[in-house]
BAMAR-970918 format. One record per atom (N, C-alpha, C): y, z, x; atom name. Coordinates in steps of 0.1 Angstrom, whole numbers, plus 5000, padded with zeros to 4 digits. Each point is the difference from the previous one (the first is absolute). Layout:
BEGIN
{c2=Y	c3=Z	c1=X	atom=CA}
...
***
This chain:
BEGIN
{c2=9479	c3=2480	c1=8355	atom=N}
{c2=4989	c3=4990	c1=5001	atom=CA}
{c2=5000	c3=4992	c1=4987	atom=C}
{c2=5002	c3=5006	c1=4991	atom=N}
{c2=5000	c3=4990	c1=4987	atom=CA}
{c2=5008	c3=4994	c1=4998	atom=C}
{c2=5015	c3=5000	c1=5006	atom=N}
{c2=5009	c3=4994	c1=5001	atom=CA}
{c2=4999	c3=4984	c1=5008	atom=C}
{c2=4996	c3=5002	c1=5011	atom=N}
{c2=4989	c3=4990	c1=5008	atom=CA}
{c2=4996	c3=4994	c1=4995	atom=C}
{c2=4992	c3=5003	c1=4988	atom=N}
{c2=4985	c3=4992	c1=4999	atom=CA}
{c2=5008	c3=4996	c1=4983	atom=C}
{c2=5011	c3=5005	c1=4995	atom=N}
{c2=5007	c3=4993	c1=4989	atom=CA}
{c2=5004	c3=4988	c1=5008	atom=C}
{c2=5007	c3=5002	c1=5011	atom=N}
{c2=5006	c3=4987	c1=5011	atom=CA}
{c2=4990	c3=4986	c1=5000	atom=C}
{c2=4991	c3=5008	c1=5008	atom=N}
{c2=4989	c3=4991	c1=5002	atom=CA}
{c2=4999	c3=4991	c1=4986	atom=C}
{c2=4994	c3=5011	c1=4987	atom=N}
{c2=4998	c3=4989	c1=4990	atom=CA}
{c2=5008	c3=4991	c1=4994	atom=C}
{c2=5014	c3=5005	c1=5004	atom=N}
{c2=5014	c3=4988	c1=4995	atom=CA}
{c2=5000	c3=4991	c1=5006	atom=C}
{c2=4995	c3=5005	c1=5017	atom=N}
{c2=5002	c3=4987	c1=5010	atom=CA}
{c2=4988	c3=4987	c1=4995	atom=C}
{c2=4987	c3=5011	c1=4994	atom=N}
{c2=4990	c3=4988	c1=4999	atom=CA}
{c2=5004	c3=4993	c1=4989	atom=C}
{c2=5002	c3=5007	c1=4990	atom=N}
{c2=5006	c3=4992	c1=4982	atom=CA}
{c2=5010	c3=4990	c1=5005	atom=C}
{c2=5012	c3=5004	c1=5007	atom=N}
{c2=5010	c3=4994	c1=5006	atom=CA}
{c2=4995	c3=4983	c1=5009	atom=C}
{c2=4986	c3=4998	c1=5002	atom=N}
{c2=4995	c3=4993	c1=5011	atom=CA}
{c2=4994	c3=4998	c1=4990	atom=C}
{c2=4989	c3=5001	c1=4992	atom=N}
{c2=4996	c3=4991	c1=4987	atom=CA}
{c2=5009	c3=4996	c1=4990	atom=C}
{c2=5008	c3=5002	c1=4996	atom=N}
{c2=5009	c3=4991	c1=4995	atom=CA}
{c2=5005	c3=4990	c1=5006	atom=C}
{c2=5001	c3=5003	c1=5014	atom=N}
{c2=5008	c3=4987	c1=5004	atom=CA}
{c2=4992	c3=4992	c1=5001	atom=C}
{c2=4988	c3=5008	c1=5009	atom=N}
{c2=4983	c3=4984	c1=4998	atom=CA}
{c2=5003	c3=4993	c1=4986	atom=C}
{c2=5001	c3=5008	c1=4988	atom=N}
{c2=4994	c3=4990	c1=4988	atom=CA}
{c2=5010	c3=4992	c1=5001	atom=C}
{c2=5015	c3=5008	c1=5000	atom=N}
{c2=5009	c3=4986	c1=4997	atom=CA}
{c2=4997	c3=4987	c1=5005	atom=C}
{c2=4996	c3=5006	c1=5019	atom=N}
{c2=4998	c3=4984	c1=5005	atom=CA}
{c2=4992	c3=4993	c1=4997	atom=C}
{c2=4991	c3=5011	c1=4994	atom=N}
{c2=4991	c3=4991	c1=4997	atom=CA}
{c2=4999	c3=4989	c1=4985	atom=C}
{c2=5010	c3=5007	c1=4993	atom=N}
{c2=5004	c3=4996	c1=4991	atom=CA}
{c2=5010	c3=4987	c1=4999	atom=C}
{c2=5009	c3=5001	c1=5012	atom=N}
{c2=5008	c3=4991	c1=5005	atom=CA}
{c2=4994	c3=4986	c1=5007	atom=C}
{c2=4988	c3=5005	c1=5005	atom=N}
{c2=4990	c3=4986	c1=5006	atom=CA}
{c2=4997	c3=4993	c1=4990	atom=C}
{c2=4994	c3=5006	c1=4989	atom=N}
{c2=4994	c3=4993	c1=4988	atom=CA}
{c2=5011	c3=4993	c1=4997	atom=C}
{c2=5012	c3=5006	c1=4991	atom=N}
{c2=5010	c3=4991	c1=4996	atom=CA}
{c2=5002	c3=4988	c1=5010	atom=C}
{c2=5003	c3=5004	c1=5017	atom=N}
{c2=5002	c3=4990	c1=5003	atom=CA}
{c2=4987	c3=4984	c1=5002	atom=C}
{c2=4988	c3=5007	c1=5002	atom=N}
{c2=4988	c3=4991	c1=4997	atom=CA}
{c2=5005	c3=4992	c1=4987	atom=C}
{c2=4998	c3=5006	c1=4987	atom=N}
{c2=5008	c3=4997	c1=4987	atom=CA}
{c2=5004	c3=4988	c1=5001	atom=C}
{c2=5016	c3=5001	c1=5007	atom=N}
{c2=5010	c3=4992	c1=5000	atom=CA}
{c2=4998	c3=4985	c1=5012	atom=C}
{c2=4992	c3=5006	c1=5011	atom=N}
{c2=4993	c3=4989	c1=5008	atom=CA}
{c2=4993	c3=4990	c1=4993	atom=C}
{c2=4990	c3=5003	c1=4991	atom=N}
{c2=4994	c3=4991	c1=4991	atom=CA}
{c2=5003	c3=4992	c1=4992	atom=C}
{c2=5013	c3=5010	c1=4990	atom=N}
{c2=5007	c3=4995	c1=4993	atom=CA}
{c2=5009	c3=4990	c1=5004	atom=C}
{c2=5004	c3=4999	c1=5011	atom=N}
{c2=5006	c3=4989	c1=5005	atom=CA}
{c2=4995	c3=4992	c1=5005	atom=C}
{c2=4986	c3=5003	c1=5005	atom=N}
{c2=4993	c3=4988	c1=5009	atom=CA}
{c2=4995	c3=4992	c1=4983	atom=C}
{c2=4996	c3=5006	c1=4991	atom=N}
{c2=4996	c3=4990	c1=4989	atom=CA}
{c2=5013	c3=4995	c1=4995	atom=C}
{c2=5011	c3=5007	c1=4999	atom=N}
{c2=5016	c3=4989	c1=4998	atom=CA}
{c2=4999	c3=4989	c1=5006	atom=C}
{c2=4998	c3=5003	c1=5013	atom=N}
{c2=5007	c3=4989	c1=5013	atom=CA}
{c2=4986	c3=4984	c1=5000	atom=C}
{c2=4988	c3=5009	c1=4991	atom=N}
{c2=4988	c3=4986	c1=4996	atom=CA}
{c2=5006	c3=4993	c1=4993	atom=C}
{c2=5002	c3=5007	c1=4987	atom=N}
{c2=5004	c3=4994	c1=4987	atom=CA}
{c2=5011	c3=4991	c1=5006	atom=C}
{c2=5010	c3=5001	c1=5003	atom=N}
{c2=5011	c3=4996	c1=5010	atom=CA}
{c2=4997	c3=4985	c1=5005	atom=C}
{c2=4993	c3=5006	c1=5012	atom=N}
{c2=4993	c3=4986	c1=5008	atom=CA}
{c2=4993	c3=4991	c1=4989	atom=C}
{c2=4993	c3=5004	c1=4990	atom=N}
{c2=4992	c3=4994	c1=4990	atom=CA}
{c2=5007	c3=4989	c1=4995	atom=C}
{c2=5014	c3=5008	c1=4991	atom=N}
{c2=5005	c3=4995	c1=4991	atom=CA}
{c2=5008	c3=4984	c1=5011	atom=C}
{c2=5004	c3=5008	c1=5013	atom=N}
{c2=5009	c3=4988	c1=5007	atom=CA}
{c2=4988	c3=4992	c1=5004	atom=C}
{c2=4984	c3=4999	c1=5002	atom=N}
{c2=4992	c3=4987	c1=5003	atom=CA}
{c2=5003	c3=4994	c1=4986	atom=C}
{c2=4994	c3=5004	c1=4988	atom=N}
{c2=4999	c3=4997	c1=4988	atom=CA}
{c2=5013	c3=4986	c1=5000	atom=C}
{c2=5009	c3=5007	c1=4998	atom=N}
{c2=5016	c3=4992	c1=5003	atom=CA}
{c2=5003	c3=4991	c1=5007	atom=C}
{c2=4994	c3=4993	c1=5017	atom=N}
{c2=5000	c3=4992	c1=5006	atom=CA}
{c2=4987	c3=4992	c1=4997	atom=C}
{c2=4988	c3=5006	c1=4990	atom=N}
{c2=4989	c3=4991	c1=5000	atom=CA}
{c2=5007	c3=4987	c1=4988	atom=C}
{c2=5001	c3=5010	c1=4993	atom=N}
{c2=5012	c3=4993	c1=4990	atom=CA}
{c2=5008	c3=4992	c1=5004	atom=C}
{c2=5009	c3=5002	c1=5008	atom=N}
{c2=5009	c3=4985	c1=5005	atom=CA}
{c2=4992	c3=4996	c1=5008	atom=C}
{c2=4989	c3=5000	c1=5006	atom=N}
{c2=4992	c3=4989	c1=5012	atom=CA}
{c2=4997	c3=4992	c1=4988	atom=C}
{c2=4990	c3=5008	c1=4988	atom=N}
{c2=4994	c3=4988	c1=4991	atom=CA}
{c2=5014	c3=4990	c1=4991	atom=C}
{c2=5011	c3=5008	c1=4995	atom=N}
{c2=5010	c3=4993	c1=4997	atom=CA}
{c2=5004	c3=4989	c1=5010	atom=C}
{c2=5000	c3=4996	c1=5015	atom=N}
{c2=5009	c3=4995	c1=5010	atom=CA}
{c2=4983	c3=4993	c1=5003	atom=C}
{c2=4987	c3=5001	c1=4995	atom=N}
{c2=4987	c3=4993	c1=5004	atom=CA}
{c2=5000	c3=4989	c1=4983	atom=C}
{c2=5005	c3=5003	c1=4994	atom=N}
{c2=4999	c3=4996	c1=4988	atom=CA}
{c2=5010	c3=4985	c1=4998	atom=C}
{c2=5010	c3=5006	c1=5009	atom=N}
{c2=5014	c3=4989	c1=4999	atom=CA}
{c2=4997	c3=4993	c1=5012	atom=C}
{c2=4993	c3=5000	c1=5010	atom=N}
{c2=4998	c3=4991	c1=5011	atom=CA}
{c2=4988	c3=4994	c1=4995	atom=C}
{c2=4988	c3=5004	c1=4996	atom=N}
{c2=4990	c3=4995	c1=4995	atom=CA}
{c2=5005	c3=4991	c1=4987	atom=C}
{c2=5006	c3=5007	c1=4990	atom=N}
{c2=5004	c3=4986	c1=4991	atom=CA}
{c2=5009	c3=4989	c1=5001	atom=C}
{c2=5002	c3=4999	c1=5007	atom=N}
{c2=5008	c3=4990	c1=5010	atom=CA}
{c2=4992	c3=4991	c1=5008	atom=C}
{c2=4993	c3=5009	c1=5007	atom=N}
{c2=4986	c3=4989	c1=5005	atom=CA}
{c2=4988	c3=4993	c1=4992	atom=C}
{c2=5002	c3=5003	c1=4988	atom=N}
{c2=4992	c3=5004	c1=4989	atom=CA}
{c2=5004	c3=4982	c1=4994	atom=C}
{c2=5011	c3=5003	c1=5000	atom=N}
{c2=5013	c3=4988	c1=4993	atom=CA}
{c2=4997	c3=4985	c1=5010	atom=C}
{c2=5004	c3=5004	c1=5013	atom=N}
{c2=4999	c3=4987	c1=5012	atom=CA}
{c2=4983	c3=4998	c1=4998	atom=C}
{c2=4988	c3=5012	c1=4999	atom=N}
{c2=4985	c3=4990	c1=4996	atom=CA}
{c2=5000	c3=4993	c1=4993	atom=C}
{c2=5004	c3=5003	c1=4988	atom=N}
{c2=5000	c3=4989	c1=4986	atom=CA}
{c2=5011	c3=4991	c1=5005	atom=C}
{c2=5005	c3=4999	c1=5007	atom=N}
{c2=5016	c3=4993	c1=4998	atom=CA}
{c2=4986	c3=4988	c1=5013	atom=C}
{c2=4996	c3=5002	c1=5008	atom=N}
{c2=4993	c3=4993	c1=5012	atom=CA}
{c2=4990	c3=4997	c1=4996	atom=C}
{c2=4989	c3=5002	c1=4991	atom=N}
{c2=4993	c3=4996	c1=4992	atom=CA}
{c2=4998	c3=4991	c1=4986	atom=C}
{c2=5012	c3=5001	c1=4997	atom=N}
{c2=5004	c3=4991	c1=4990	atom=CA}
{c2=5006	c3=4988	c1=5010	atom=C}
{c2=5007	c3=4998	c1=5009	atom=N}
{c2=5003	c3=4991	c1=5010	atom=CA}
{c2=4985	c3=4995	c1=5005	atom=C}
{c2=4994	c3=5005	c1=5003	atom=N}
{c2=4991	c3=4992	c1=5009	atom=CA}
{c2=4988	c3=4991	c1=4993	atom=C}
{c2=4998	c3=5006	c1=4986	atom=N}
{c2=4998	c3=4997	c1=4986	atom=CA}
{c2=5005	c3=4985	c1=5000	atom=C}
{c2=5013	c3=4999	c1=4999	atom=N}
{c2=5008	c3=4986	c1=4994	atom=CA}
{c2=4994	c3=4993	c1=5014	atom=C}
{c2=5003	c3=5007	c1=5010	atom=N}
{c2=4998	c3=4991	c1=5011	atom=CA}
{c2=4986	c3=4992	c1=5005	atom=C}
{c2=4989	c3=5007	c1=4994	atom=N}
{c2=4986	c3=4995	c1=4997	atom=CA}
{c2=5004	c3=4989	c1=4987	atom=C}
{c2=5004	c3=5006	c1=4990	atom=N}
{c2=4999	c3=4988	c1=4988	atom=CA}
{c2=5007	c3=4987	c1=5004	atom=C}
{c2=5011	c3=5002	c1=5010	atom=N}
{c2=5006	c3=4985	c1=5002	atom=CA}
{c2=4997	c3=4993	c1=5011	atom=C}
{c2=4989	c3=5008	c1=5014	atom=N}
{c2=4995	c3=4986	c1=5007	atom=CA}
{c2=4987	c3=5000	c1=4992	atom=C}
{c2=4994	c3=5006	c1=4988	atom=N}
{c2=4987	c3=4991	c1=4996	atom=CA}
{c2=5002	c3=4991	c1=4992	atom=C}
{c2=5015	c3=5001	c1=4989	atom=N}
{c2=5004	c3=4991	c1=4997	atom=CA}
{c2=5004	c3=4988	c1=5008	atom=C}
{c2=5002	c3=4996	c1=5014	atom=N}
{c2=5008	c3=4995	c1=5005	atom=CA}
{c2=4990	c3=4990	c1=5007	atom=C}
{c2=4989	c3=5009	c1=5000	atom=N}
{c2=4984	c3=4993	c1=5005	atom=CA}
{c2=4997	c3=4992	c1=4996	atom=C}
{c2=4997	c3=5007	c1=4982	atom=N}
{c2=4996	c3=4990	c1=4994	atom=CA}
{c2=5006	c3=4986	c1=4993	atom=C}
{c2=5013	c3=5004	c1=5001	atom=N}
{c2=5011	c3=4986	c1=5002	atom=CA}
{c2=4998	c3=4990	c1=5011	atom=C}
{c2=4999	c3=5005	c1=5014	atom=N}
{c2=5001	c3=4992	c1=5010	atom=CA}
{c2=4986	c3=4993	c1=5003	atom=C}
{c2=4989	c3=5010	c1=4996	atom=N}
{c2=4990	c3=4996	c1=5006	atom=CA}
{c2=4990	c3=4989	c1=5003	atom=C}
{c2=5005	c3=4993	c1=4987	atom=N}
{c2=4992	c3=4984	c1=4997	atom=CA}
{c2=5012	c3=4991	c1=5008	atom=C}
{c2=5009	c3=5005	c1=5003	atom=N}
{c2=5012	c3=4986	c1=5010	atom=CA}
{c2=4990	c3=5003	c1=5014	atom=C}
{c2=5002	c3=5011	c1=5004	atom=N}
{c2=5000	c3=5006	c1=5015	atom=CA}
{c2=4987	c3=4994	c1=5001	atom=C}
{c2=4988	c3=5001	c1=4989	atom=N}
{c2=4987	c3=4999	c1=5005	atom=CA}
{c2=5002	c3=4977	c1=5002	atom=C}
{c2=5003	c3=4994	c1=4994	atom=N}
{c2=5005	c3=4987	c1=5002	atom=CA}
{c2=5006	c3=4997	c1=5016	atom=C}
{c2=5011	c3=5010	c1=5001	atom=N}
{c2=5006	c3=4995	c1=5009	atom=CA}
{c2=4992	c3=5000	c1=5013	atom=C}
{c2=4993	c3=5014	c1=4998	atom=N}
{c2=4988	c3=5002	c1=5020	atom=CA}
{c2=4991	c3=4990	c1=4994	atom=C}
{c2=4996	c3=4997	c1=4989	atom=N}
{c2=4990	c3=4992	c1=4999	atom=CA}
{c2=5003	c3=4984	c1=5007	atom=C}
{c2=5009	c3=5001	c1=4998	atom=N}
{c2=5011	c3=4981	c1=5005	atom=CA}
{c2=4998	c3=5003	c1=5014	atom=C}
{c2=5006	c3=5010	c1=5004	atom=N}
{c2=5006	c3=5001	c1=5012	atom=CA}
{c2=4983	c3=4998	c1=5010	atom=C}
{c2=4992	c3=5011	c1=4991	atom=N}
{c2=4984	c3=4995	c1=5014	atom=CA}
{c2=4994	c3=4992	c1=4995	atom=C}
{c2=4999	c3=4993	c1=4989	atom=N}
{c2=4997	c3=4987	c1=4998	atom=CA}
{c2=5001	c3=4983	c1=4998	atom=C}
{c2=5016	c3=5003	c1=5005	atom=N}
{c2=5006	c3=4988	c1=5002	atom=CA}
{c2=5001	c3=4998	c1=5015	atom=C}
{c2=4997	c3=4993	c1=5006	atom=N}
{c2=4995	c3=5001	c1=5023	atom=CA}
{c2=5008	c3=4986	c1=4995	atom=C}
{c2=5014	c3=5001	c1=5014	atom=N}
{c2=5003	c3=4986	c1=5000	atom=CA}
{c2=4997	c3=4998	c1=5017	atom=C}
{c2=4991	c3=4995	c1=5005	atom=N}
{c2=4997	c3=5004	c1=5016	atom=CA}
{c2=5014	c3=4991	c1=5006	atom=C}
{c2=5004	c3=5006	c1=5010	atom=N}
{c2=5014	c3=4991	c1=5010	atom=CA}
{c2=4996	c3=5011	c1=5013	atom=C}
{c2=5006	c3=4993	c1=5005	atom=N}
{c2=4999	c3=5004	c1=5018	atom=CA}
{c2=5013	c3=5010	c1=4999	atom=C}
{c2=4997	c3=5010	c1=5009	atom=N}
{c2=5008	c3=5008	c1=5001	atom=CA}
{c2=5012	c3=4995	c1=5010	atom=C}
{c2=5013	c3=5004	c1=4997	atom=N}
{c2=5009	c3=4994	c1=5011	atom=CA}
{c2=5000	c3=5001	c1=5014	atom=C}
{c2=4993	c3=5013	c1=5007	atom=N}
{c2=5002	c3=5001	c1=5009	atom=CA}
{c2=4986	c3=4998	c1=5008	atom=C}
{c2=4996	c3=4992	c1=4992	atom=N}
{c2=4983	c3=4989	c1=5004	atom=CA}
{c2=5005	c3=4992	c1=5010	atom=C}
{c2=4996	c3=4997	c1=5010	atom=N}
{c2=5006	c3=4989	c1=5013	atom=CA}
{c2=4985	c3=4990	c1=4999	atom=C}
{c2=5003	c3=4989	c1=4995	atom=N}
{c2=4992	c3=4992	c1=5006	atom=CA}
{c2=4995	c3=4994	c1=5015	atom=C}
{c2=4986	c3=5002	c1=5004	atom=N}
{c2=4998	c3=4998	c1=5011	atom=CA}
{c2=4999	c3=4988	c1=5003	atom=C}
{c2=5005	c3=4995	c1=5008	atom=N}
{c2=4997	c3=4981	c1=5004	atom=CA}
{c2=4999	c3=4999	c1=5008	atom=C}
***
């Protein structure tokens, strides 16, 4: 009987060791689950970080370029205001003369295609 019940207790010691290991084995693997799931952030992190960077590099080089044609179209439309107000105030005293002639000079004539009634 005591041979048995030595059995029995190897089989139980035998069957708690193996629980701990697994249990031991879960943790490690929990462990290593984590451990990698914070790798594979850092990871994803570092590769947004890296394409925000070239968006703003590739936002920076199209924007200063557009940056370039504002001033470049702004300075143009600039000159283009300074030379018809210049161009006003050049013309302005003929042009005002000329409509002036034109509605106040009336030479009355019959129109050509006036048919005299007789």
């Amino acid at each position: 009987m005591t041979s048995q019940s030595q059995g029995i207790q190897q089989l139980l010691q035998a069957e708690k060791r193996a629980k701990d290991k697994l249990e031991e084995a879960k943790k490690r693997k929990g462990k290593r689950l984590k451990q990698a799931k914070e790798e594979a952030t850092a990871e994803v992190e570092h590769y947004r970080l890296q394409r925000e960077k070239e968006f703003r590099n590739k936002q920076t080089n199209v924007m200063g370029s557009q940056g370039n044609f504002s001033a470049k179209i702004e300075e143009q439309t600039t000159e283009t205001i300074r030379n018809l107000t210049s161009s006003y105030h050049r013309n302005m005293e003929s042009m005002m003369k000329k409509l002036l002639n034109t509605i106040c000079d009336i030479s009355p004539e019959i129109h050509p295609n006036f048919r005299h009634a007789v």
